[in-house]
Structure formats: C-alpha cells, structure tokens
N, C-alpha and C positions, 0 to 999 in steps of 0.2 A: 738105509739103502734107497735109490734112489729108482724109482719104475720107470720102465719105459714103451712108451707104444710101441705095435709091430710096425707102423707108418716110418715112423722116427727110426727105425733097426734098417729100414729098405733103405730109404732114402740116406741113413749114412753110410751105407757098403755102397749103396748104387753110387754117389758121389765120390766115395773113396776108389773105388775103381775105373771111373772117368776120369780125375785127374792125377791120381797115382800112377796108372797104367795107359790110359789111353790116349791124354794127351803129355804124356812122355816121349818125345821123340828118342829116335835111334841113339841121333848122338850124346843126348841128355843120359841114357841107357850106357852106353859103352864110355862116357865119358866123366860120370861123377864120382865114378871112384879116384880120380887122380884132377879132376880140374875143378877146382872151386865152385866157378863161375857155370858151368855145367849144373850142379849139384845146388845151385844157390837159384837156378834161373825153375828148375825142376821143384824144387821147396817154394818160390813164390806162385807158380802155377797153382804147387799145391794149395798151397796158402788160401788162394781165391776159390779153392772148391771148400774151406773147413768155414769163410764167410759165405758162403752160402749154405752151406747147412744151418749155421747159426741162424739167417736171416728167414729159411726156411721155417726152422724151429719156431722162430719171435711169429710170426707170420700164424702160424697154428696155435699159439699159445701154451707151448712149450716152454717154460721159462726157466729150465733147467739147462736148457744149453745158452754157455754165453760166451761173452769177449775174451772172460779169462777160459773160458774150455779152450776156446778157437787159440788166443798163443800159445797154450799150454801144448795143446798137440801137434803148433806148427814144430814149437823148439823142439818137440821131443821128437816130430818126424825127421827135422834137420839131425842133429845128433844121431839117431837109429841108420839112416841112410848113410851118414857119415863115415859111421863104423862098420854097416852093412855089405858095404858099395865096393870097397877094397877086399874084404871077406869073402863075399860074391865068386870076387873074379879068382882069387887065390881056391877056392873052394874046386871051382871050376879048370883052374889049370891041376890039381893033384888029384882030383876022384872025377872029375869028367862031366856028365851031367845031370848026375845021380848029386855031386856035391854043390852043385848049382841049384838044384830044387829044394835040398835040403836048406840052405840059406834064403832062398827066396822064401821060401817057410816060413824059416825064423822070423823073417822081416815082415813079413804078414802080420804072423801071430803077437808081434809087439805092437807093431800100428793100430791092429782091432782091440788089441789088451788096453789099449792108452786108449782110444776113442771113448769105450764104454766105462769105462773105468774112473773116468773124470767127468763122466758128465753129472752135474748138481755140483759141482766146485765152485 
C-alpha cells in the first residue's frame, strides 16, 4: 500500500475539481454525451490538470505519482465520462434531478476511486 500526504490528497481534489468542473464549459457540459469532440476537448483539458499534479508531485518529491498514473487516469477518465455523459442525461430525463445527482455521484466516486487508487503504479 502506497502512503500518501495530506498536501498531495488537496492538491489532487483541488486540481480535479478545477479542471473536471471548472474549466468545463457549458457546452462541453451539455454536449459530451452525444459529441465526440466535446468530450474529447473536455478530457484534454482534463488531461493538462492530471500533468500537473504529476509535475506537482515530481516537484515535492513525491515519486509515487508518474507518467504512467497520469495516462492511466486520463484513459480511464475518458472511458468513465464516455459512459457517464449519455447516463447523465437519460438519468435526468426519467427521475429528474434526483437521477442526475445520483450519476454525477457515481461519476465522482470513480474518478476519485482511480485517482487514489493507482497511485505508486
């Protein structure tokens, strides 16, 4: 099992919620479940916040997070949103906005489950 600082715990939520959520635009938002390129432009954003956590990491001498954590979580973010994204909105047209939290949940709870979960890979 692989320790981790509380520094290192902030700084990947804080990270993961700046470029998962904050620099998500709207359209990126209402549009990756059905447009590639939506979904693909919102995954490279992400992408450039999982290298800098890495470089973060390198930077503190944290040598447990690396190049292979950083693709590992991008693919698996791509994939999770992929399946997510379409789930989402079907959630949200049959149970309302009760089934719309409940999937943005889920999609949470796998993003931070793969984060921590691979790091020292």
């Amino acid at each position: 099992m692989t320790l981790i600082t509380t520094h290192m715990v902030v700084i990947i939520i804080l990270i993961h919620f700046i470029f998962d959520w904050w620099l998500q635009s709207r359209w990126m938002a209402n549009n990756k479940s059905s447009n590639w390129s939506a979904l693909a432009i919102h995954c490279v954003i992400y992408g450039f916040g999982l290298v800098l956590v890495w470089q973060v990491a390198e930077f503190l001498e944290y040598y447990t997070i690396t190049a292979k954590w950083t693709m590992v979580n991008f693919a698996v973010h791509l994939v999770t949103d992929a399946i997510s994204a379409p789930l989402n909105k079907y959630l949200y047209k049959t149970r309302g906005e009760y089934g719309l939290f409940f999937g943005i949940a889920l999609d949470q709870m796998i993003h931070f489950t793969t984060l921590f979960l691979t790091i020292g890979i």
